[in-house]
C-alpha positions, -999 to 999 in steps of 0.1 A, spaced: -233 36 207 -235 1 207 -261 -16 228 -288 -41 238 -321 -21 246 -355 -32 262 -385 -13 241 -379 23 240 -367 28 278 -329 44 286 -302 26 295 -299 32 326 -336 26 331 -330 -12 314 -298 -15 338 -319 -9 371 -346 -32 355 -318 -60 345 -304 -65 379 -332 -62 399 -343 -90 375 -312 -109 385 -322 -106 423 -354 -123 412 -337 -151 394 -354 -144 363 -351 -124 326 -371 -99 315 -399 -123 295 -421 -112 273 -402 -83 270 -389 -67 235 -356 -62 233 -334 -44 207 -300 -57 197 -277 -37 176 -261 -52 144 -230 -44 157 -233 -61 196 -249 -91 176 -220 -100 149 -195 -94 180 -217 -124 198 -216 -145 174 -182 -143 169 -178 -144 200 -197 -179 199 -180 -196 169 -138 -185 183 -150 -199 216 -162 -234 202 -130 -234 177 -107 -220 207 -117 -243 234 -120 -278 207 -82 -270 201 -74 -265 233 -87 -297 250 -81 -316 217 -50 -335 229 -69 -345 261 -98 -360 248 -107 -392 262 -69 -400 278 -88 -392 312 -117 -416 317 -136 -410 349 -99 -392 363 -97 -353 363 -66 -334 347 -43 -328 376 -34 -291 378 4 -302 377 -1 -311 341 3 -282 315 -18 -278 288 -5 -261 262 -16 -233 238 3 -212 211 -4 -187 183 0 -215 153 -20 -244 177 -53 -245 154 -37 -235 123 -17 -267 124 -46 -287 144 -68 -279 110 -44 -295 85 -26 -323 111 -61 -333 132 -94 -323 110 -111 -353 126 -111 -331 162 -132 -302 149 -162 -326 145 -181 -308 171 -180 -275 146 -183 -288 112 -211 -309 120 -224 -275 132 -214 -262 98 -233 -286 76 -272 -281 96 -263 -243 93 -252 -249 53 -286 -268 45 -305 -238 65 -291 -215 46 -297 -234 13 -330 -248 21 -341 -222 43 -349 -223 82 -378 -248 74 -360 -273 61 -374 -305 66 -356 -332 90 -348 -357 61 -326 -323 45 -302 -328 75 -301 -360 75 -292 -366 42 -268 -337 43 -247 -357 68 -254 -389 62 -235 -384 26 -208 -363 38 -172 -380 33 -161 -365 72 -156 -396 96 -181 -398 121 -185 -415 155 -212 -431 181 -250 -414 172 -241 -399 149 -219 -430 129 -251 -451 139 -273 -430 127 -257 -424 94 -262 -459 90 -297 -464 98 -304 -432 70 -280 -446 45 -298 -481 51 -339 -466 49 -347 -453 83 -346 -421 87 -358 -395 114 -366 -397 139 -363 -432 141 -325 -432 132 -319 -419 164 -341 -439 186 -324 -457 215 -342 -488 200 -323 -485 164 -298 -466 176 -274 -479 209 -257 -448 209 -289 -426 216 -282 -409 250 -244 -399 237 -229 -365 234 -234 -358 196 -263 -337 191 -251 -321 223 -220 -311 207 -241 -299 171 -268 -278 192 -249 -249 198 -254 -229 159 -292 -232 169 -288 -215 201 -266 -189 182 -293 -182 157 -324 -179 182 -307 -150 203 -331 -145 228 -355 -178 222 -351 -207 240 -384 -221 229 -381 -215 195 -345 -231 197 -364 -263 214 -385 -267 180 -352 -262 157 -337 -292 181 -364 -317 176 -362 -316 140 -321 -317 136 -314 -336 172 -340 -367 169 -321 -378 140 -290 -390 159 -299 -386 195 -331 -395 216 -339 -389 255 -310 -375 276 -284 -376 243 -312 -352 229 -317 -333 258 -279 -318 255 -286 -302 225 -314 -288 238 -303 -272 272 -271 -263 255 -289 -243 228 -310 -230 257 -281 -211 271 -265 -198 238 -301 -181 232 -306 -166 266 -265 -155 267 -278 -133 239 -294 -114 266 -277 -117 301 -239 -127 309 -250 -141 344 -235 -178 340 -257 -191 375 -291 -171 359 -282 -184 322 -273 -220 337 -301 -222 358 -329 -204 334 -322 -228 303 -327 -261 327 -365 -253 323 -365 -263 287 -358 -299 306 -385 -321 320 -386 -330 357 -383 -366 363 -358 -374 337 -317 -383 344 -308 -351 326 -320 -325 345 -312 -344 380 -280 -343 368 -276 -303 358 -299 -298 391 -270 -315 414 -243 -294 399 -264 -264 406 -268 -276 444 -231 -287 445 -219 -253 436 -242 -232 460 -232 -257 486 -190 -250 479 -184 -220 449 -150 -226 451 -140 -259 447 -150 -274 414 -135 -309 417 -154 -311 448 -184 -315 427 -171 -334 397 -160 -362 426 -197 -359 436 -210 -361 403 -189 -387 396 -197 -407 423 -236 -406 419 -237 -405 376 -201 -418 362 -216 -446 350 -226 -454 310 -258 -472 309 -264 -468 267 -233 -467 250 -222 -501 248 -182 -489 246 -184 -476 281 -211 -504 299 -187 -513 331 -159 -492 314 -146 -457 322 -151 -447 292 -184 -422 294 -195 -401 264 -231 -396 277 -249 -364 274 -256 -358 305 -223 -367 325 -204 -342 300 -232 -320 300 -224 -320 335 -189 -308 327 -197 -278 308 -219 -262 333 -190 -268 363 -167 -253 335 -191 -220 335 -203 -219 371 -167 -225 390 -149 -205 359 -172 -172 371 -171 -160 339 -134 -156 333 -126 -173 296 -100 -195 305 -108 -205 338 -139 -219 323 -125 -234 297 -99 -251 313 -120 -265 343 -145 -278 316 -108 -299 296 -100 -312 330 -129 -326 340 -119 -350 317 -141 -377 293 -149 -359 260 -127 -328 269 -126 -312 240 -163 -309 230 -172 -296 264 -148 -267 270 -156 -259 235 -195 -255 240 -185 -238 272 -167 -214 260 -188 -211 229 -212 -198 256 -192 -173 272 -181 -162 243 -218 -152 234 -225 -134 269 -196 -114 266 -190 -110 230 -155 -113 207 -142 -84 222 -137 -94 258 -119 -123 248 -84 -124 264 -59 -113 237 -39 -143 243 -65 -167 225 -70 -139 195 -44 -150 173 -51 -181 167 -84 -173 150 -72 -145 131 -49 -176 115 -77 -197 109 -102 -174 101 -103 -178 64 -96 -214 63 -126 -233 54 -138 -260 82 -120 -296 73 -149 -312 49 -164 -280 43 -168 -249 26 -171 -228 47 -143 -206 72 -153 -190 104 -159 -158 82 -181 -172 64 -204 -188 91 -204 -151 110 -223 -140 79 -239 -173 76 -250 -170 111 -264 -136 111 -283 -142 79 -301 -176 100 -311 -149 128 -326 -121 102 -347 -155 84 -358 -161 121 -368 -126 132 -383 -122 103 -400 -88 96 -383 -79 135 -349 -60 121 -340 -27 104 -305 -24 87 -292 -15 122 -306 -39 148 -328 -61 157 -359 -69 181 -369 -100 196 -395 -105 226 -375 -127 256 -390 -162 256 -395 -178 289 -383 -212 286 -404 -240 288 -401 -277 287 -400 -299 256 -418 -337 256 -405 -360 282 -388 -391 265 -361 -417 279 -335 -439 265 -333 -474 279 -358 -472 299 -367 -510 322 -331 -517 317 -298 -522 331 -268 -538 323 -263 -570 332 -229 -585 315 -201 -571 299 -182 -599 274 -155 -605 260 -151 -621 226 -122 -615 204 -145 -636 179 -130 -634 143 -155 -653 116 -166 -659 83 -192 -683 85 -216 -684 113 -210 -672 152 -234 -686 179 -236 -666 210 -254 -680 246 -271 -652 271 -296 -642 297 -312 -611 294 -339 -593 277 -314 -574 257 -281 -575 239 -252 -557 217 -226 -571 202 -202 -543 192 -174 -554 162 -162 -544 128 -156 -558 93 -116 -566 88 -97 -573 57 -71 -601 67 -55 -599 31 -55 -582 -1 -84 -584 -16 -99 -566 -55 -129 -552 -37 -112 -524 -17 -133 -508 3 -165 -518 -14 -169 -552 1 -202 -554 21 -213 -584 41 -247 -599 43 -255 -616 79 -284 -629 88 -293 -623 128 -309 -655 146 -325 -654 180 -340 -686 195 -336 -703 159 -361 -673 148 -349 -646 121 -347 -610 134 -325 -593 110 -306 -593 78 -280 -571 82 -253 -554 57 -221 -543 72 -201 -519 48 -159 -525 54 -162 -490 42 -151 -468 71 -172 -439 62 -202 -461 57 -201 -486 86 -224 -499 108 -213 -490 143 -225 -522 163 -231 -556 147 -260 -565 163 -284 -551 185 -320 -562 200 -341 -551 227 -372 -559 241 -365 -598 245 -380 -617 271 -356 -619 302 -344 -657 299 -317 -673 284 -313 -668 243 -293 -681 217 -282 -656 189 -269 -669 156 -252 -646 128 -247 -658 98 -227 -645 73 -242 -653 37 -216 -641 12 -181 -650 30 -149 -637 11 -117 -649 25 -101 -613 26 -125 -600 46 -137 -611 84 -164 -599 106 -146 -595 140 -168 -592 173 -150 -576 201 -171 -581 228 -213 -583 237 -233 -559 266 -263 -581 282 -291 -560 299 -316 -573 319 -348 -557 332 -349 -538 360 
């Protein structure tokens, strides 16, 4: 018989004990509970068809509805070949897995100690495209600073995004169990792209893959992983309305998405969505995966299809919700509908990796016996239930808002001089080639960054795609007054412009 089983007690002893802890709002901590070999490779399973199923299922979605939701009237489709073809047509979408992929690949080469700069490297080199944290971050490693200063909100604009949210969930998935020992995976992986809130998503989101290990109650799981979440911050206010919204009205989810969106659909960090629609902050989407797995009451695609039309980064968030459920309930209670799919894909290595969904099953169960350590037999394994506790409080941002959104359409060579009040500022642009030129992609420009006359930066901005720096130019902590920012560029080549789109002012608050 396969099973999950608390010390030596029956099973119908650990059933009365289970739901009278779910009266109490609470898990069995501190308890040791045994997990069969069998129930265990069925989670994870589970876990990794749920992200791959619900990334290809909102993929076509993502980002075409900007604070909107996806009207019911609008079909979203699904067929047996859907990620088979998504893998060799769209490799870009599955992002949110193989970034997954390449933390678990240096775990299991390195081992579950691996230090952060491992991880960094790993993706920093990789030759996938990358976007937002984790583009900016690659930078800031490729260019000497590495965690967790790469993913400071002071180096890094793009701190309180969605990526390490979206990378969290192979930690939950090898902690079954152990939300706190999850938290300590997160802080060496997450700080490197992601600080504050944008870290935060990883973390909560890891939260519930370890506790749905041990319970399939959505509200208990949703509301039990929040404590790994500091009071006070943005995050948890935000997870903490959707809680409220949902025991105010559990049947109408865009009810609370119009409430959500009323009080947090705003971007303060990303620069892309400052006075925009555009949102791809950690907390907002976060926001989206938990009304996915409260309103979807734990039916598979109900959740996942509330979580794709909630809109905004709707492919990464029904695929960490039904990454989730697909944990609680295991591989096998997925609907048949969704099976086929993964049995095409299954041994098809990840785009920019080597390694297929096979592979990471064993991969992943591997990660959990390193973790447990001496706590498994060739049958099962036991881990004591962690009560989840909070990790350090930190906040991206913080003193400022934004002020001024600008537009430039600024194409230069030379030298660009740019007027504004604030105590901070990002100008957001790109290198273009205008002709052909013998350098390819290896041309590189040098700018130096002037503020008030001073010099605050030299600055090398790779046309390379793979390589580029996300933003221009950044600076924070200015006095708030009027400034004057100069960039020079120092070796101009006439195939090749820098082109600044537009510039986000903050002032203090």
């Amino acid at each position: 018989m396969n099973f999950i089983r608390i010390s030596n007690i029956t099973i119908a002893t650990f059933c009365l004990l289970f739901c009278s802890c779910v009266r109490q709002n609470t898990l069995p901590y501190g308890t040791s509970v045994t997990i069969t070999k069998d129930v265990l490779f069925d989670k994870i399973k589970g876990g990794w068809a749920g992200q791959t199923i619900g990334c290809t299922y909102g993929g076509p979605t993502e980002f075409k509805y900007k604070g909107g939701i996806i009207h019911d009237s609008a079909a979203i489709i699904w067929y047996d070949d859907y990620a088979k073809e998504t893998f060799a047509e769209d490799p870009g979408l599955y992002d949110d897995v193989y970034m997954d992929i390449t933390f678990a690949e240096v775990m299991g080469r390195v081992g579950i100690n691996a230090p952060a700069d491992s991880f960094a490297l790993a993706f920093a080199n990789a030759d996938y495209k990358l976007w937002h944290a984790n583009q900016a971050a690659r930078y800031n490693i490729l260019n000497g600073i590495m965690p967790p200063a790469s993913g400071h909100w002071k180096n890094n604009p793009h701190a309180d995004d969605i990526d390490f949210q979206i990378e969290a969930d192979f930690i939950g998935m090898i902690c079954p169990a152990m939300p706190n020992t999850s938290s300590e995976f997160c802080d060496r992986t997450g700080h490197i792209m992601n600080y504050g809130d944008g870290w935060y998503g990883g973390v909560y989101l890891s939260a519930m893959y370890a506790l749905a290990f041990v319970s399939n109650d959505i509200p208990l799981i949703v509301s039990e992983a929040l404590k790994t979440i500091p009071t006070g911050t943005k995050y948890r206010a935000v997870i903490e309305d959707v809680i409220r919204l949902h025991k105010e009205n559990s049947k109408d989810w865009k009810y609370c998405w119009f409430e959500i969106e009323k009080k947090y659909g705003f971007e303060k960090g990303c620069p892309e969505g400052v006075f925009n629609g555009f949102n791809i902050d950690a907390a907002l989407n976060s926001a989206y995966v938990v009304i996915g797995l409260l309103y979807g009451e734990g039916d598979f695609e109900k959740t996942m299809d509330i979580a794709t039309r909630c809109g905004q980064d709707s492919d990464c968030n029904p695929a960490s919700a039904a990454g989730i459920l697909g944990v609680a309930n295991g591989y096998k209670a997925i609907p048949d509908k969704w099976k086929p799919a993964i049995d095409k894909v299954e041994d098809l290595d990840f785009p920019y990796t080597r390694t297929s969904l096979k592979t990471m099953y064993s991969l992943n169960m591997k990660l959990i016996m390193d973790v447990v350590g001496s706590a498994y037999s060739d049958s099962s394994i036991t881990v004591t239930v962690q009560e989840p506790k909070a990790v350090q409080y930190e906040q991206s941002f913080e003193g400022i808002v934004p002020a001024e959104r600008r537009v430039l359409k600024k194409k230069f060579n030379d030298e660009l001089t740019l007027n504004f009040t604030g105590s901070a500022v990002v100008v957001m642009g790109q290198i273009t080639q205008v002709c052909a030129s013998s350098f390819g992609d290896n041309y590189i420009a040098q700018i130096e960054a002037y503020i008030d006359e001073k010099k605050v930066e030299d600055i090398l901005m790779p046309y390379d795609y793979i390589k580029r720096k996300y933003d221009i130019f950044y600076k924070y902590d200015l006095p708030d007054t009027k400034h004057t920012l100069k960039l020079k560029v120092k070796n101009p080549n006439s195939s090749f412009v820098v082109e600044a789109k537009e510039m986000i002012v903050y002032e203090e608050k």
